[in-house]
C-alpha positions as CSV (number, residue, x, y, z in Angstrom):
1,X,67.8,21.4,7.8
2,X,67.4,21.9,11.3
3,X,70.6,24.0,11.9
4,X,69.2,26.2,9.3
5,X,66.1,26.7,11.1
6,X,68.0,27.7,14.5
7,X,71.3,29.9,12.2
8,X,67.3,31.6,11.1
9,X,66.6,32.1,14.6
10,X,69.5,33.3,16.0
11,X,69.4,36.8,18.4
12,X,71.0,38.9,15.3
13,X,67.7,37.9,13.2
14,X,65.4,38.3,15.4
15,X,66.6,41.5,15.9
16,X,67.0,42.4,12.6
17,X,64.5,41.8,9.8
18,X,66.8,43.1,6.9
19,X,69.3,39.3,6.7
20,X,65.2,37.1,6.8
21,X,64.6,39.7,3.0
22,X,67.8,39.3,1.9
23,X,66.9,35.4,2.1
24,X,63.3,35.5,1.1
25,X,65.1,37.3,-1.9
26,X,67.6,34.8,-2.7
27,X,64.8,32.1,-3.0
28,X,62.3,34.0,-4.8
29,X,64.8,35.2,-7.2
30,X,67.9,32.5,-7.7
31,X,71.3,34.4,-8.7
32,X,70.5,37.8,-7.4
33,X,72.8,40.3,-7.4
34,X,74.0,42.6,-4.5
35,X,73.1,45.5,-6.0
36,X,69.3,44.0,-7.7
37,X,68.8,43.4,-3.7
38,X,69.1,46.9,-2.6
39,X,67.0,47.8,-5.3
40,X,64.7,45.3,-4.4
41,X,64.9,45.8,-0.8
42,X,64.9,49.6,-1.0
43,X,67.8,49.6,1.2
44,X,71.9,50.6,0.7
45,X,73.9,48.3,-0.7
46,X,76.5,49.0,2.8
47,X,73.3,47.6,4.4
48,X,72.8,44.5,2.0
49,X,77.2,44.6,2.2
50,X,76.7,44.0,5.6
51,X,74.1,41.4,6.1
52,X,75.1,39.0,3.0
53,X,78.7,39.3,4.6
54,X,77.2,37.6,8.5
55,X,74.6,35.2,6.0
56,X,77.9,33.8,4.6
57,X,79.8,33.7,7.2
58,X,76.7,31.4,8.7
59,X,77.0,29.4,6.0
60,X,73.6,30.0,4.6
61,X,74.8,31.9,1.7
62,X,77.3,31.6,-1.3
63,X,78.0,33.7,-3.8
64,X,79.8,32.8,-7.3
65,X,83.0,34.8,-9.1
66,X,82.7,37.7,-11.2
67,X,83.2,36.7,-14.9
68,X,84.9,38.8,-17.3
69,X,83.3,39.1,-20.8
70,X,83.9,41.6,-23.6
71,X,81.1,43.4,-22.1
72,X,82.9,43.5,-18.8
73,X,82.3,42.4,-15.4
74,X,79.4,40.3,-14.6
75,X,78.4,40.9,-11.4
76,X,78.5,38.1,-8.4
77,X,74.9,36.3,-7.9
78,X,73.9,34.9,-4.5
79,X,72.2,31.6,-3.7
80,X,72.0,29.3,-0.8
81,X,74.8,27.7,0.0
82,X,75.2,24.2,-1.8
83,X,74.3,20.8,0.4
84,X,72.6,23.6,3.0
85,X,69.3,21.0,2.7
86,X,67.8,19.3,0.0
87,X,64.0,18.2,-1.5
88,X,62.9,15.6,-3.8
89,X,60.3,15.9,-6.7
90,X,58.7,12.6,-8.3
91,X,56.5,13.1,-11.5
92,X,54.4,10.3,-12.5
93,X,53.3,10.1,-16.4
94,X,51.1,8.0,-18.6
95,X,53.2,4.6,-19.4
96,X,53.2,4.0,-15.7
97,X,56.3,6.1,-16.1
98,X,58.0,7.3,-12.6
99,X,61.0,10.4,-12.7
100,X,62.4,10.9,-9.0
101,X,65.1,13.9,-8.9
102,X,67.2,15.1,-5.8
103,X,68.0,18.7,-5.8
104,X,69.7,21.2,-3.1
105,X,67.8,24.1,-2.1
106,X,69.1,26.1,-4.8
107,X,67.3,23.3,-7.0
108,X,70.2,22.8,-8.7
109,X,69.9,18.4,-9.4
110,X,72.0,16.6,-7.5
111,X,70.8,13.1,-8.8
112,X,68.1,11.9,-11.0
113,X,66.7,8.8,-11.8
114,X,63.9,7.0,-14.2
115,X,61.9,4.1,-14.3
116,X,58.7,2.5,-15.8
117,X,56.5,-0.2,-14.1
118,X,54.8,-3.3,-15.2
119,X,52.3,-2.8,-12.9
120,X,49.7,0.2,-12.8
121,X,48.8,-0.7,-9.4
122,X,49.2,2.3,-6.8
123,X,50.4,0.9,-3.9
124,X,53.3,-0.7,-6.2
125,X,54.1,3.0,-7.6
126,X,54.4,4.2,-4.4
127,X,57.1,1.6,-2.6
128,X,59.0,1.5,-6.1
129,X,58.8,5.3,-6.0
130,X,59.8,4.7,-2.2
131,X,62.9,2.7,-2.6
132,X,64.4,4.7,-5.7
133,X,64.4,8.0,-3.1
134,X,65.9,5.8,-0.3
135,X,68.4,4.6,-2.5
136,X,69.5,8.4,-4.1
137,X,69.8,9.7,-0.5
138,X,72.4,6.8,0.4
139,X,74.0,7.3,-2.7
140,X,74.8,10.7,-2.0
141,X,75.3,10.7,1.4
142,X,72.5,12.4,2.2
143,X,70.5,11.8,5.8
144,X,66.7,12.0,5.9
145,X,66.8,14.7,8.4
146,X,68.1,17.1,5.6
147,X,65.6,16.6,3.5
148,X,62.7,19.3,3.1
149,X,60.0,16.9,1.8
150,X,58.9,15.4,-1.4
151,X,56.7,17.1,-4.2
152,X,54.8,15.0,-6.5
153,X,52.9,15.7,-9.6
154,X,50.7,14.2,-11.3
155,X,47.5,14.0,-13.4
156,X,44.0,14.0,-12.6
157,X,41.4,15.3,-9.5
158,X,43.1,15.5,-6.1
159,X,43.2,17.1,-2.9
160,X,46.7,19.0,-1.9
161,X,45.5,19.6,1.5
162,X,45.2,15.6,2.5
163,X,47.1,14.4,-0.2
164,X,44.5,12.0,-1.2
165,X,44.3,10.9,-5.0
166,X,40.4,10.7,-6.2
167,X,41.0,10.3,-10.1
168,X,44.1,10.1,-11.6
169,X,45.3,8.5,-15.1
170,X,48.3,7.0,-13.3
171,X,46.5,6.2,-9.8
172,X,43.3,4.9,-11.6
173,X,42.5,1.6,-9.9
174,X,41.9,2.9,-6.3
175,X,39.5,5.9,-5.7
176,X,40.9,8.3,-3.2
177,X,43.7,6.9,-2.5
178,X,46.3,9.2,-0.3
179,X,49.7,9.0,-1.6
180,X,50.9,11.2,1.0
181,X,50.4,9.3,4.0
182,X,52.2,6.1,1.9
183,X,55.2,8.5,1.7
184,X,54.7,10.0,4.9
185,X,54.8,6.6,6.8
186,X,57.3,4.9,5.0
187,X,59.8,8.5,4.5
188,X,58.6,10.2,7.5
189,X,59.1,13.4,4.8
190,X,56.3,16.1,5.1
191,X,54.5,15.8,0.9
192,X,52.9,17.6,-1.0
193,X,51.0,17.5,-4.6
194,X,49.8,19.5,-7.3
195,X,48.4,18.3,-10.6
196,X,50.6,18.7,-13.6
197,X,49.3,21.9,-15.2
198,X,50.1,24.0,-12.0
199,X,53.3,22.8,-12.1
200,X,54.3,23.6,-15.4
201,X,53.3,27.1,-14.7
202,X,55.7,26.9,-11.2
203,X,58.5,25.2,-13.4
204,X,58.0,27.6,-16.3
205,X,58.3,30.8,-13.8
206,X,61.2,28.9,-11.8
207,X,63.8,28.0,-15.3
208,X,61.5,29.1,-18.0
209,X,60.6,32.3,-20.3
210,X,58.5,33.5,-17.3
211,X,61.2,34.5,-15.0
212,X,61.0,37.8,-14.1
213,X,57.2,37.6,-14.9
214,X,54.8,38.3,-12.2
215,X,51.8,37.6,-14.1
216,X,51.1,34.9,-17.1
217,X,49.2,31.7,-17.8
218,X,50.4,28.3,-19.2
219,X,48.5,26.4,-21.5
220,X,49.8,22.6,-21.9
221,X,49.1,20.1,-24.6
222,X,45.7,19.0,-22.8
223,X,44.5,22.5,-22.5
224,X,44.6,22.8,-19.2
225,X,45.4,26.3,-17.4
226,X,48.2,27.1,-15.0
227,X,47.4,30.2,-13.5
228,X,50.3,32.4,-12.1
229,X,49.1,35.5,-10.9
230,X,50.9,38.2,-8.4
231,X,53.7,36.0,-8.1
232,X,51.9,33.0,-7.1
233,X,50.3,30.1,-8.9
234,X,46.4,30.5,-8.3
235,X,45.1,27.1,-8.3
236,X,41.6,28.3,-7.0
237,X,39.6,27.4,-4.1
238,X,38.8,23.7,-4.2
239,X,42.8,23.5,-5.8
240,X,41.3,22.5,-9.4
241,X,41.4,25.4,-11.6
242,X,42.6,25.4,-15.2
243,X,40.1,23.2,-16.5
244,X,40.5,25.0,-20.0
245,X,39.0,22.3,-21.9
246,X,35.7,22.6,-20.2
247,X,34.9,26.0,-22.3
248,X,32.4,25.7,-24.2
249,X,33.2,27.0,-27.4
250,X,30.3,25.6,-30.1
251,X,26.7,24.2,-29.3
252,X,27.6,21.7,-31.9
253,X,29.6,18.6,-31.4
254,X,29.5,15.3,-29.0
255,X,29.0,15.8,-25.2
256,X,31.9,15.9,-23.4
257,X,32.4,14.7,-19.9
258,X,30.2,17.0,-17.7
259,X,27.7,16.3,-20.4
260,X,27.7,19.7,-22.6
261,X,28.5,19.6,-26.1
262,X,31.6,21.7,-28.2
263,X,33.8,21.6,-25.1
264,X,37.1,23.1,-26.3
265,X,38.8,20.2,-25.4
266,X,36.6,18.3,-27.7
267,X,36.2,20.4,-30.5
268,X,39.7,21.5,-30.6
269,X,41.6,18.9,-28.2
270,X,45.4,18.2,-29.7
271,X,44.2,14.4,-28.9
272,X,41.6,14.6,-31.5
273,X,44.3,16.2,-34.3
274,X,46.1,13.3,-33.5
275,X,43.1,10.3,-33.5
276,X,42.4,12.0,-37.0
277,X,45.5,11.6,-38.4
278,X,46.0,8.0,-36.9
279,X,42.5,7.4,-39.2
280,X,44.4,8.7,-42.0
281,X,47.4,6.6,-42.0
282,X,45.3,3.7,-40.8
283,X,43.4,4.4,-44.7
284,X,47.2,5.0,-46.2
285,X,46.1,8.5,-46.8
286,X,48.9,11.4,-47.8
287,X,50.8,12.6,-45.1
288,X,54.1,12.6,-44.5
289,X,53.5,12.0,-40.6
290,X,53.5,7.8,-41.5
291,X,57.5,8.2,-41.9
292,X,57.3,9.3,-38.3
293,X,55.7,6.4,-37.1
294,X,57.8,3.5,-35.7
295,X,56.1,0.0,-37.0
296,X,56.3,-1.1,-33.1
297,X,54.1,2.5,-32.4
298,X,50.0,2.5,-33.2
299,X,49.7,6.1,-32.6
300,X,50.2,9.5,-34.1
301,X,51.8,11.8,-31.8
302,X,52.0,15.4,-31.6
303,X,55.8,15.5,-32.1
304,X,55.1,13.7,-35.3
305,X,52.4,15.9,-36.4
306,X,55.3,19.0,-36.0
307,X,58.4,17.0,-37.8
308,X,55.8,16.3,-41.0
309,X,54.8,19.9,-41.1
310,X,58.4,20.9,-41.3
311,X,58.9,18.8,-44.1
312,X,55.8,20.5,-45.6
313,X,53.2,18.2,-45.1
314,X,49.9,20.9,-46.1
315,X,47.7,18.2,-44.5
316,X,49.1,18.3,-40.9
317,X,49.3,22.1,-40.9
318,X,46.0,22.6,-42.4
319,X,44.9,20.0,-39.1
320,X,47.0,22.2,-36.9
321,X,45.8,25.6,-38.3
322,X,42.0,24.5,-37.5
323,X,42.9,23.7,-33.9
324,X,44.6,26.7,-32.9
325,X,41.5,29.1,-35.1
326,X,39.2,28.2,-31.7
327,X,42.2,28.0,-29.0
328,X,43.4,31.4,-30.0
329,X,39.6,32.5,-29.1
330,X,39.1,31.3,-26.2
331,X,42.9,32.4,-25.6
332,X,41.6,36.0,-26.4
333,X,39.0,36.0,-23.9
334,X,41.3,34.8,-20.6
335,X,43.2,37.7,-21.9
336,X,40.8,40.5,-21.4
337,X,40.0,38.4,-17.5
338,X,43.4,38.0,-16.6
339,X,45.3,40.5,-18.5
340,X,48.7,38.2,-17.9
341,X,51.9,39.2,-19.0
342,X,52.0,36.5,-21.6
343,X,50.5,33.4,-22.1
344,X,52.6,30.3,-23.2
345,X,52.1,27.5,-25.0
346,X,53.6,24.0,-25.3
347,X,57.9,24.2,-26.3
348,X,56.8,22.2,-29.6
349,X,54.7,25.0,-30.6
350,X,58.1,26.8,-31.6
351,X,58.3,23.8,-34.4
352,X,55.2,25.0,-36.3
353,X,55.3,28.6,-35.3
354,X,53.2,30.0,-38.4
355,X,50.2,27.2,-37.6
356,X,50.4,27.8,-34.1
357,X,51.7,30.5,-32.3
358,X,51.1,33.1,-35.3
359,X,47.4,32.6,-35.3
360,X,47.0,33.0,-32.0
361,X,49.0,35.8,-32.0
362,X,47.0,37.5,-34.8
363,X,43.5,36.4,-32.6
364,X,45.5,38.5,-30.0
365,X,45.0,42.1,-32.4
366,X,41.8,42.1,-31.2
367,X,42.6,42.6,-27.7
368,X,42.5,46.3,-26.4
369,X,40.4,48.1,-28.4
370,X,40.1,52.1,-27.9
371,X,43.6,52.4,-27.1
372,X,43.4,51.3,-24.1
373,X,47.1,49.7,-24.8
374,X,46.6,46.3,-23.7
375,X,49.0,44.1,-24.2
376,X,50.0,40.4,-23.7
377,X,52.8,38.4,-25.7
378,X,51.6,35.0,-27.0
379,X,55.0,32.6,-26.3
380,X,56.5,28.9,-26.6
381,X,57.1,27.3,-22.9
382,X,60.7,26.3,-22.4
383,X,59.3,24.0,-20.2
384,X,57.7,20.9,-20.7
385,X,57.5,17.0,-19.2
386,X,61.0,16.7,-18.8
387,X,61.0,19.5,-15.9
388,X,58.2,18.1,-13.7
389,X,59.9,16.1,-11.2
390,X,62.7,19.2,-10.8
391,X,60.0,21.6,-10.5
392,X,58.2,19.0,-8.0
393,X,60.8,19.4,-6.1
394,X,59.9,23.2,-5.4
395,X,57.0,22.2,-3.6
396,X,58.3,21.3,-0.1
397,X,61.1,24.0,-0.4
398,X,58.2,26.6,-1.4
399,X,55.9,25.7,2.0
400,X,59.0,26.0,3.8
401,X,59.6,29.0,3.2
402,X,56.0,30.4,3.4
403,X,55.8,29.1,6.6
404,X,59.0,31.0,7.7
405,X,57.4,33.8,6.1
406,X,54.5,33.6,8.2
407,X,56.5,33.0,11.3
408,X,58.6,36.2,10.7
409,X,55.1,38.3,10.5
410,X,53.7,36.4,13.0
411,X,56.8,37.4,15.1
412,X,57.1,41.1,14.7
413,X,53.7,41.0,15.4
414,X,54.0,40.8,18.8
């Protein structure tokens, strides 16, 4: 990484801010195009011919074939040269599960690996979590020194500026503790973390249906928020916004946490759709979702829930129906704040479309009224748990190049 700090730095860059766009481009938008960076750039392509041309030459830069197709000739994409430097994303999950992926700066995966502890205990996370990185950057060759830093998501209230951990699900037995400096001292990696929602938006922007979207929010299965807003994720100013589940939707209801009642992640959590059904097989009631239980599993989970409504089970898509009647609300109103682009819910969603997505989508007719022609599509996420470490691994590469960024102004500044 550090000779592409000085290639960065060179006399012909300094000197000339067009090659710094062309790769602030190539990372915001992965596979561009010659031709989409003039556009983008607002500058000839002989200009864009000519600094592309030195950036591979430098070895910063690669760009793929032309393919022929019976609509004719793709045109060549650019990206960062492969192996230029790399990043590692770790996602920690319920099940004291632990997902640690190696990718190059074009976060393409260049090795990925799984693994689920006995022990909840955080300090044990952390050095298995450790030794699995170690042991993927010897494997593939790769020296510490090209390494960006390490991203890591996971659930709960933290602080992204120290890196400490105050409440987590999977780091639940020590308050506060800073998984950052564990890294830090034993890596000596630069880390950074974000709580899962965020990330989903990041990963959903990076490889989802949101790319090419400047504006949009992503609702998960919790109902929490990622906010991505002006090409940016917003996570607000204390870095916990999206708590989605704190609306209070009915003045009915138990309390929930912060001690209000008909929270929306209480009245209409996807966890309580779920608890209700598990009463109902528990009582050998009629759904079809007890043929989707494995004897050695207690619990109903939502990927049941969708496989019995396919089958037709009115039960589960009556359950379903109810839920999304007060998301889609609530859904309506961050509409008219935000005014995203779209707003996306989980990939199973697309299972059980007409209980789901379809009702929200018909809460969404309401939006606009007077003509103002207001619009905002109401989709399925392509990405969901499986794309958190990946998407971890943006982090570092992100801050890297913000900080570049920065620089650069900083720079011509003076």
């Amino acid at each position: 990484m550090s000779s592409f700090l000085e290639i960065t730095n060179s006399n012909w860059q300094r000197k000339n801010k067009t090659p710094f766009n062309i790769l602030m481009a190539v990372w915001s938008v992965p596979g561009i195009s010659r031709s989409d960076l003039a556009k983008r750039l607002e500058i000839s392509r002989v200009a864009v011919a000519q600094s592309v041309g030195r950036l591979i030459d430098m070895g910063l830069l690669e760009e793929t074939e032309e393919v022929s197709s019976k609509c004719g000739r793709r045109p060549a994409t650019l990206r960062f040269r492969n192996g230029l430097f790399h990043s590692v994303g770790v996602s920690y999950s319920d099940g004291h599960k632990i997902k640690v992926c190696l990718t190059d700066v074009g976060t393409h995966v260049v090795r990925e690996r799984e693994a689920v502890l006995d022990s909840a205990a955080c300090q044990a996370k952390c050095d298995h979590t450790i030794e699995m990185i170690a042991d993927m950057l010897a494997e593939s060759g790769i020296p510490g020194m090209s390494v960006a830093g390490i991203g890591i998501s996971l659930n709960g209230v933290m602080n992204p500026e120290t890196g400490a951990v105050i409440s987590s699900p999977q780091f639940d037995q020590e308050p506060a503790f800073n998984i950052a400096e564990c890294f830090l001292g034993k890596l000596g990696c630069p880390v950074s973390i974000i709580n899962r929602p965020h990330l989903l938006a990041l990963a959903e922007h990076r490889f989802g249906n949101a790319r090419g979207m400047n504006s949009f929010l992503h609702v998960n299965d919790a109902l929490s928020l990622g906010i991505f807003m002006e090409g940016h994720p917003c996570l607000g100013h204390q870095r916990q916004a999206g708590e989605l589940g704190f609306v209070q939707v009915s003045d009915n209801g138990a309390p929930g946490m912060d001690g209000r009642v008909g929270l929306l992640g209480v009245v209409a959590g996807l966890w309580k759709l779920t608890e209700r059904l598990d009463a109902v097989v528990a009582a050998n009631g009629n759904t079809l979702v007890s043929k989707h239980l494995p004897p050695d599993v207690g619990k109903v989970t939502i990927d049941m829930v969708v496989e019995a409504i396919k089958e037709g089970d009115h039960l589960c898509s009556g359950m379903m129906s109810e839920h999304f009647q007060v998301i889609g609300k609530v859904l309506l109103n961050l509409a008219y704040i935000f005014n995203p682009e779209a707003i996306f819910l989980p990939p199973w969603v697309s299972g059980c479309e007409a209980y789901s997505l379809d009702i929200v989508r018909r809460q969404m007719a309401h939006y606009g009224v007077q003509h103002w022609g207001l619009k905002t599509d109401i989709l399925a996420a392509a990405c969901g748990d499986e794309c958190l470490a990946r998407a971890a691994a943006l982090l570092p590469l992100d801050k890297l190049f913000r900080r570049w960024e920065t620089i650069e102004k900083e720079r011509r500044l003076t």
